[in-house]
N, C-alpha and C positions, 0 to 999 in steps of 0.2 A: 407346220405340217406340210410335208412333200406330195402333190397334187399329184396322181398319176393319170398319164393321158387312155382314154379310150373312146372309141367312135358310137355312134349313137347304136350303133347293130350289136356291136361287141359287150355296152352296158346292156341292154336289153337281153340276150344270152346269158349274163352273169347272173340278171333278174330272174330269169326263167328257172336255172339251174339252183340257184337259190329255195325260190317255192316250190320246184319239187325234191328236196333234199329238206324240205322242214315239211309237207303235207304229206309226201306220199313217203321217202327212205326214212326218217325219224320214226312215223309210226307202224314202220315193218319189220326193222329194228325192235322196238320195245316192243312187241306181240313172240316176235324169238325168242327172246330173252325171258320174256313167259314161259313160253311153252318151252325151254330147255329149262328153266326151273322148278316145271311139274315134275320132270322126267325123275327127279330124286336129288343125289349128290351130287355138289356145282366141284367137287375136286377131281371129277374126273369124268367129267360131262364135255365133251368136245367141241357140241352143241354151244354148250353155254359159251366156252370160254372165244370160238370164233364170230360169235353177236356180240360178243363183249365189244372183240376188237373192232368190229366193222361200225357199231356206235363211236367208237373212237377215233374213224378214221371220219367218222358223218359228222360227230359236231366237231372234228379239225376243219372240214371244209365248209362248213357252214358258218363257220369263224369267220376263216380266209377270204369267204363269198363277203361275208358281210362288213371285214375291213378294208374290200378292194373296191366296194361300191361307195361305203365312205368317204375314201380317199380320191375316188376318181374326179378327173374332170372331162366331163362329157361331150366331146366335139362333131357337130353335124358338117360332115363334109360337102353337102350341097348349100352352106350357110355360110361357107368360107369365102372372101374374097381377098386370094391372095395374089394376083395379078397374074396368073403365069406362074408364080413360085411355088418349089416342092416344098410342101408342108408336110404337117402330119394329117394323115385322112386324104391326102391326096391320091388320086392313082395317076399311076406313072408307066406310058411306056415309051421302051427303051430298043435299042440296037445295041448287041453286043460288037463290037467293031472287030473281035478278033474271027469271030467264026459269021458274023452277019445273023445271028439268030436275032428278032425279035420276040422281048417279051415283057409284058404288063403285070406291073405288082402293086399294091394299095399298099403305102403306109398305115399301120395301125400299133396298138397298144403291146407289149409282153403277152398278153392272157390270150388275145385273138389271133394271133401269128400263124398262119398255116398256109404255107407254101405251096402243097397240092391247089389250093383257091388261091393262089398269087396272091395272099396276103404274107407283107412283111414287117415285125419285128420295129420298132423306133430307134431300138437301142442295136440294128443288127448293123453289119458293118456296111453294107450297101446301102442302108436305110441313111446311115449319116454322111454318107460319102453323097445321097442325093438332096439333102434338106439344102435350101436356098437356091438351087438352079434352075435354070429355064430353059423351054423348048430352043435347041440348038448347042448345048452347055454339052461339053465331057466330064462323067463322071469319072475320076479313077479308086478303083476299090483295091483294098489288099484283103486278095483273098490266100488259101493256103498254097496253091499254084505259084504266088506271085500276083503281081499289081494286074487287073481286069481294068478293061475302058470301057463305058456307054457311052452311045450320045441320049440324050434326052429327047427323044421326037412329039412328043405332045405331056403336057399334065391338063389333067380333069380334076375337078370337084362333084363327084358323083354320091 
């Protein structure tokens, strides 16, 4: 079984979104689906037939939630001792050498990626372009531009 990585915040998020997608959407769902079956005939009940779907889309995610917690493996970024080295759960900041901008992004899982919070992606192309380097290292990225350089000015385990 393929272990997927995610950070202690990112599991807990998935947890959350979990219980409330089976205590509170599961049972507001099925009270619709009630009450669009009092309404009379389900062949052309509109009602019924969009609770249907929206049940459908609540136990696909509820699936999804519950074979991504399965599969995960849970990494606490402040428990890492990886010398200096970008890891996953690492945060990283960086100088772009072309335009001098800095900026800081956390490595994290596919599910928790969100770039507005400078979280990035494992599987994204900067993310592996930065795993194994060390404060002072250039990273070079292919991005759609053309090849991008960091330097790596400090990693954290936060």
């Amino acid at each position: 079984m393929i272990k997927t990585p995610l950070t202690l915040h990112g599991a807990e998020l998935l947890r959350q979104e979990l219980h409330r997608m089976k205590t509170v959407d599961r049972p507001e769902v099925i009270a619709a689906i009630a009450e669009a079956r009092s309404h009379g005939d389900l062949s052309e009940n509109a009602e019924y037939d969009a609770a249907k779907e929206r049940q459908g889309f609540i136990e696909g995610r509820i699936k999804d939630l519950e074979g991504k917690l399965a599969t995960a493996q849970v990494i606490d970024p402040k428990l890492l001792d990886a010398d200096g080295k970008c890891v996953f759960g690492a945060t990283v900041d960086l100088e772009d050498l072309d335009s001098g901008q800095a900026v800081t992004y956390q490595i994290v899982g596919d599910d928790e990626a969100d770039l507005k919070q400078g979280k990035i992606s494992i599987s994204s192309p900067i993310a592996r372009a930065l795993i194994g380097k060390y404060a002072g290292d250039v990273a070079e990225v292919q991005a759609p531009g053309g090849i991008r350089e960091y330097e790596v000015l400090d990693v954290r385990y936060e």
